[in-house]
N, C-alpha and C positions, 0 to 999 in steps of 0.2 A: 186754450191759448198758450198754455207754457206746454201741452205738450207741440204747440207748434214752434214754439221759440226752440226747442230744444233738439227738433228736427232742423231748422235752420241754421243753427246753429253746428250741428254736424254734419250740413253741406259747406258749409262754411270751410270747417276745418280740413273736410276732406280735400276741397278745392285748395287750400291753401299747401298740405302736404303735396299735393301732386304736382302745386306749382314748384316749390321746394325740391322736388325730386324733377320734375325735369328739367329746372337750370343745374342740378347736382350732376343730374345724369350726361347733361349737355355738355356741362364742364371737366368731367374728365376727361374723354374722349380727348376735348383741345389741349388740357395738361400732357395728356401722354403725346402727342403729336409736338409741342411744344417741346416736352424733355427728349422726343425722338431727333428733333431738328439741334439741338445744343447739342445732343450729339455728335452732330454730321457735324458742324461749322466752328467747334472750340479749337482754338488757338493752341495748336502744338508747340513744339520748339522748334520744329523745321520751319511750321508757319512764320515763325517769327523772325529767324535768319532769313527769309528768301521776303519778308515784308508783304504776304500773299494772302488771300483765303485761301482756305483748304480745296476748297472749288477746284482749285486750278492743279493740284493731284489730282494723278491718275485714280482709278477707284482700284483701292487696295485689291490685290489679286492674292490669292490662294499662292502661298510658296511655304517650301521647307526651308529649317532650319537647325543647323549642325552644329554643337560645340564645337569652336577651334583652339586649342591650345598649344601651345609651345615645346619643341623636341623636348629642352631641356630640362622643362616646370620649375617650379620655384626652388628644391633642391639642389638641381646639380648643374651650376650655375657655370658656363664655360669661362675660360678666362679671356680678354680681349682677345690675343694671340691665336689659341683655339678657331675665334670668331671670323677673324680675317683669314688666317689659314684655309678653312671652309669657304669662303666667301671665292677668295682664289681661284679652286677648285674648281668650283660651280660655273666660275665665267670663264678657264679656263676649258670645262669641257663643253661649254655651248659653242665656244671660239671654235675652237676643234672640229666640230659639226659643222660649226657654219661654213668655214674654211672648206672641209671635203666637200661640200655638195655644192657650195660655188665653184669650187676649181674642175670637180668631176662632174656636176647633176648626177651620180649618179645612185641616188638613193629615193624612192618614190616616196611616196605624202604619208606612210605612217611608220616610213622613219627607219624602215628596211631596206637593207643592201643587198644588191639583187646577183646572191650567190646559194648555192644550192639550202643554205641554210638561212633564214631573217637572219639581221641583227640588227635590233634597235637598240638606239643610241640614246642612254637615259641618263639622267643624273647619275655624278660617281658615288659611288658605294661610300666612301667615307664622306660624303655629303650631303647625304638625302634632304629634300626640303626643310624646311625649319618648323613649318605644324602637320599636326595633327588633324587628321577627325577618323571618328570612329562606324563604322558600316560592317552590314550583314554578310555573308554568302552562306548557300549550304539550305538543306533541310534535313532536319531541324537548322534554326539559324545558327552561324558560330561569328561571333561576334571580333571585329579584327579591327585594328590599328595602321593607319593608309596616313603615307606622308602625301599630301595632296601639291598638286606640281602641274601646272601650267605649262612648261615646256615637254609635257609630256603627254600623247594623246592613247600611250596602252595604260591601262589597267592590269595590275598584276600583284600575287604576292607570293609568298614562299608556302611551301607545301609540303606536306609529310604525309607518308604513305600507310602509315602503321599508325592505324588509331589508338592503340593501347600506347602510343609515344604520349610522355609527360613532356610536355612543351610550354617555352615564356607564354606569359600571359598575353593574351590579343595579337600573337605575331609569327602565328601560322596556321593556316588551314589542314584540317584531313579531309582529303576528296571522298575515303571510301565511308566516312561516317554521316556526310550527305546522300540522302537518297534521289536526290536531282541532280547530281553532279556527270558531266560527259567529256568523252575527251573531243575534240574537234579531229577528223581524220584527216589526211592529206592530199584527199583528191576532193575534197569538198568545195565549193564556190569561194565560203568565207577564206578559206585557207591559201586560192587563186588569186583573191583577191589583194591579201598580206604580201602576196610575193609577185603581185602582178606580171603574173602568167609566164613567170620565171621559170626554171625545172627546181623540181623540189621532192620528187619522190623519192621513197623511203621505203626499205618490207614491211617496217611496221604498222603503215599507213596512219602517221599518227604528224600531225602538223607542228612540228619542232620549231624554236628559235634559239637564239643565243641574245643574251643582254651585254654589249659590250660596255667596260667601263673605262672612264680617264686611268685611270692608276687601282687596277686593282685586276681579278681574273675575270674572264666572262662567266654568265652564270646561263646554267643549261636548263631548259624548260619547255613548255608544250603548251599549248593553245588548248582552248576547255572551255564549256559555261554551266552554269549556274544560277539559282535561284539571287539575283542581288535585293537586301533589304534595306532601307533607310529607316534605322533603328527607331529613331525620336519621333517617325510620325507612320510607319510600316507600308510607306511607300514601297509595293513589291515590282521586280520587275524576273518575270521567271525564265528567259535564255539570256542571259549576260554574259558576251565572250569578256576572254581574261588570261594573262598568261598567269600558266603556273608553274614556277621557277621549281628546279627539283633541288638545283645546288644554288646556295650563294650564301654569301659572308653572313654574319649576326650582321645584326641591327636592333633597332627600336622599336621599329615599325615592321607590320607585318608584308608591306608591298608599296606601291606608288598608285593613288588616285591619277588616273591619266585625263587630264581636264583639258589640254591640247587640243588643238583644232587640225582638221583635215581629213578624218580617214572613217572608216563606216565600222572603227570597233572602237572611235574616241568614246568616254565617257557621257559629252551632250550629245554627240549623235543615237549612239544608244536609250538614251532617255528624252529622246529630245519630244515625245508624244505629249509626256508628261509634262515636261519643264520649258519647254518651246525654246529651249539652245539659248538660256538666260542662267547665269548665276552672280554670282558675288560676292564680297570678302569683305567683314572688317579683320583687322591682325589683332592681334592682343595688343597692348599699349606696353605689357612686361612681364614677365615670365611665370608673373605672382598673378596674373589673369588673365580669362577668356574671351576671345575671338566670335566669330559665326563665318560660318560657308553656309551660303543661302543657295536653293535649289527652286529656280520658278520666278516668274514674273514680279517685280517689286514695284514700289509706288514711287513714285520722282516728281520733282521738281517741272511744273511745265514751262514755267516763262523765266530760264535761268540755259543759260547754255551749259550744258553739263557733258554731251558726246562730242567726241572725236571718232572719226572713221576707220577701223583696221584697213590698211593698207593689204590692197590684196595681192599678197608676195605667196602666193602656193610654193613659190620654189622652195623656201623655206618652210615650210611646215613641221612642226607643227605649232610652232611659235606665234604668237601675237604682235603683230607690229604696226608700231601708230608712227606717226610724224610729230614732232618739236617744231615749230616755227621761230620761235624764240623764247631769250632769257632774259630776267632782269637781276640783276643785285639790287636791292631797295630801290630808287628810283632811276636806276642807269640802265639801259638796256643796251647789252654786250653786244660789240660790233663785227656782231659773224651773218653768215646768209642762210636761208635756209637749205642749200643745196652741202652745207658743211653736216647736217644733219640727218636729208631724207635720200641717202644714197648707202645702202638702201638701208636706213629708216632705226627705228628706235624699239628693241624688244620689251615690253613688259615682263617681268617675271615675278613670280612669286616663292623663288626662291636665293637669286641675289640680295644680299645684303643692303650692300650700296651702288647706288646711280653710277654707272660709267660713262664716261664722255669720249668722244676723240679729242685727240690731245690738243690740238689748236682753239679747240671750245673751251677746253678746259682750263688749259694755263688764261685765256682771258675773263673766265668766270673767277680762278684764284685770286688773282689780281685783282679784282674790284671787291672781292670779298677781302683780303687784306688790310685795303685802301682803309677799307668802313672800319674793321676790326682794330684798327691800328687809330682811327679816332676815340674809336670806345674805350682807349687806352690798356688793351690787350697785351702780351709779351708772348712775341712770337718765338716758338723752341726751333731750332735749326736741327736738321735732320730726326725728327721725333720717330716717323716711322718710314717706310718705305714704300708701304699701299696709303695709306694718311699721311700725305704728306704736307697739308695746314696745318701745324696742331699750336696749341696754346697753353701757355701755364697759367692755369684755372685754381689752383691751391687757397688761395685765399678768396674765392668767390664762391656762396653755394648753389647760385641756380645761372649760369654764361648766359647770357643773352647775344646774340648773333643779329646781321641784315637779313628780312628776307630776302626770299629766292621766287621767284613767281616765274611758273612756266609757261609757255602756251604753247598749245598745240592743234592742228590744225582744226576749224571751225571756229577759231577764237574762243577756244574753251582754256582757262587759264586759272591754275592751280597757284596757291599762295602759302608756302612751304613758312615754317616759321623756325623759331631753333632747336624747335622738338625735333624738327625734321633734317633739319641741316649742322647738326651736330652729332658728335658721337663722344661718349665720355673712356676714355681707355683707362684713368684711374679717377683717385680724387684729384689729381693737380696737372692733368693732361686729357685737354678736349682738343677737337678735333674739326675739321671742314669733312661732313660724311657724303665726300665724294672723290671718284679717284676719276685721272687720265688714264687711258689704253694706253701700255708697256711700250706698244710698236706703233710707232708713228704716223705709220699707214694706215690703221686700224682703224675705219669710221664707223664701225659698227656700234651703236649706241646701245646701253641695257636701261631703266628705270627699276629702281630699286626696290627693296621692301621700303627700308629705312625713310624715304621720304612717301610710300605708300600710307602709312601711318597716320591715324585718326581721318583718313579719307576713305568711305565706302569704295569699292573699286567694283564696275556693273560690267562684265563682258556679255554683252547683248552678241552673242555669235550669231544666229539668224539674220539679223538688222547687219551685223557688220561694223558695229560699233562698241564703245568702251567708253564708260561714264565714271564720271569723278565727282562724289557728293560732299561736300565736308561737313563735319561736325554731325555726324551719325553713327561715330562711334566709342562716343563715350560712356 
């Protein structure tokens, strides 16, 4: 009898472990399914400005991303003067462009004059964009320093022929120390193509340009590809056309990232396999820190109007250009039409400064920001600067507070500029309205700045044809 009890007894228990183990066994499975799902559906930051589930993003795609940081890093801090000086420059040499090839057509979509030799028209040389990012060329790779630049769609940078040359750090290539390195010759398609079907021969058979600048010499160079790397995650891409400058002035940076639209040696067209003609930009917020250039399909917002459509202006290439429909100053919205705007239309850049307007926009967007300013009990300085011409003595306040500025532009997507954005500080006791009128009164050619770009992701979806505005994703 008890050895029956004790056989019982260890049915008993065996049934009872086993029960134990299959709700055990049963229960993890749904624990991890569970902590797989809190995964998917936790409340981000973006969740929470746009009031969404996460649902309603895209599903995160695969993309690169690049440190961005600033020409002049926290060190060597330019002076305002400096700052506007440059700024000048920059929209002076776009103006320049734009002006020839309205007046003429006659430079084709990458930017070349259709004379026995290229010449494209790039940023001037005492100007170069304001960031940085850092990329490969070469095998072995050699790692280089690219002012990344939107109104530019070559790829290029300076180059030195003698590998035993001791050269600045990150801001020039040696071709003969790449063992993939080629020169493009001059009767070749890509090279037909640069000069669209111009005459361009040469005895050396070798596909020459020139880089003309605003204010400085042209610099002489050739066409070539190369193994390009994307350092941070060794995205490869192994024929990557590129000019290589032989001559031009020092600089910073080793060349120009050509992120420009139009021509079949741009930057996204060239990767565009890989990255499907999507990239993006947060800017530094200050000099004292880092940006990102994202490379690849990114996640957004879906029930939030966030695109505007590039206007598709080929003439101009290889610039980006959207339309404005209107402005507000805090709750007035300025009495212009949108035909003061979309003729022809509103360049983005990533390397202007500040926002340019035509002047009839402009003197009525000053004046309503005055009006406010002059409530806020402001003191307006007469004659402060010449390109900033709002400015205000701010001496005894530490952080100005300004009206917003909210823009919109075509699609009803409307951007909400604060005084981070619409101010500019030129000392401690002189702020500023960080937006200027065009010089020449005729001049409706609109720019969009860095300066009000700031703490807004900016998405050029090039395939798609359009350009997205995120806020608050890049803090």
């Amino acid at each position: 009898m008890t050895t029956l009890n004790c056989f019982f007894h260890l049915i008993m228990t065996f049934m009872l472990y086993s029960s134990l183990s299959l709700v055990l066994f049963s229960y993890i499975p749904v624990k991890i399914l569970a902590l797989e799902s809190h995964f998917e559906t936790v409340e981000t930051a973006a969740d929470q400005i746009y009031k969404r589930p996460s649902t309603d993003l895209k599903k995160k795609p695969k993309s690169t991303s690049l440190p961005l940081f600033h020409r002049d890093g926290p060190i060597n801090m330019p002076s305002p003067q400096d700052v506007l000086h440059r700024d000048r420059l920059r929209v002076q040499s776009i103006k320049t462009r734009f002006k020839l090839e309205s007046k003429t057509n006659k430079f084709n979509s990458a930017g070349f004059q259709d004379t026995n030799k290229a010449v494209a028209y790039l940023p001037v040389q005492s100007c170069p964009n304001n960031y940085f990012v850092s990329i490969s060329l070469g095998t072995p790779k050699q790692e280089l320093t690219f002012s990344f630049d939107t109104g530019s769609d070559i790829t290029w940078t300076r180059c030195i022929h003698d590998p035993s040359t001791i050269s600045g750090t990150n801001v020039e290539f040696k071709p003969k120390a790449s063992d993939s390195f080629s020169i493009i010759p001059d009767n070749s398609d890509i090279c037909n193509e640069l000069h669209k079907g111009e005459k361009h021969n040469n005895t050396e058979n070798t596909c020459y340009f020139d880089i003309e600048y605003y204010d400085g010499p042209n610099t002489h160079g050739y066409f070539s590809k190369d193994t390009l790397t994307i350092t941070q995650t060794d995205d490869v891409f192994p024929e990557f056309y590129f000019g290589c400058a032989m001559q031009t002035a020092a600089s910073d940076a080793a060349g120009v990232l050509g992120l420009g639209r139009g021509s079949d040696v741009s930057f996204m067209t060239q990767t565009e396999q890989k990255y499907s003609g999507v990239f993006s930009y947060c800017l530094p917020p200050s000099r004292k820190s880092t940006g990102f250039l994202k490379l690849g399909q990114i996640d957004y917002p879906r029930n939030v109007k966030i695109f505007t459509p590039f206007i598709a202006n080929s003439r101009y290439s290889p610039f980006y250009f959207i339309d404005i429909i209107s402005i507000n100053v805090s709750d007035v919205q300025l009495p212009i039409s949108a035909s003061d705007l979309n003729n022809p239309g509103t360049i983005i850049d990533s390397g202007t400064e500040f926002t340019r307007l035509p002047m009839n926009v402009y003197t009525k967007m000053r004046d309503e920001f005055k009006k406010n300013m002059e409530i806020f009990g402001y003191e307006l300085l007469p004659n402060a600067h010449d390109l900033l011409d709002t400015c205000y003595n701010t001496s005894l306040i530490e952080e100005p507070v300004a009206p917003n500025i909210y823009v919109t532009f075509k699609n009803d997507v409307t951007i909400d500029l604060d005084s981070y954005a619409t101010l500019y500080e030129i000392n401690e006791t002189i702020t500023c309205l960080a937006f200027a009128g065009n010089s020449d009164i005729d001049d409706r050619l609109a720019i969009f700045g860095i300066n009000q770009q700031k703490k807004l992701e900016i998405v050029y979806d090039v395939d798609r044809g359009r350009l997205g505005f995120i806020p608050d994703r890049c803090e």
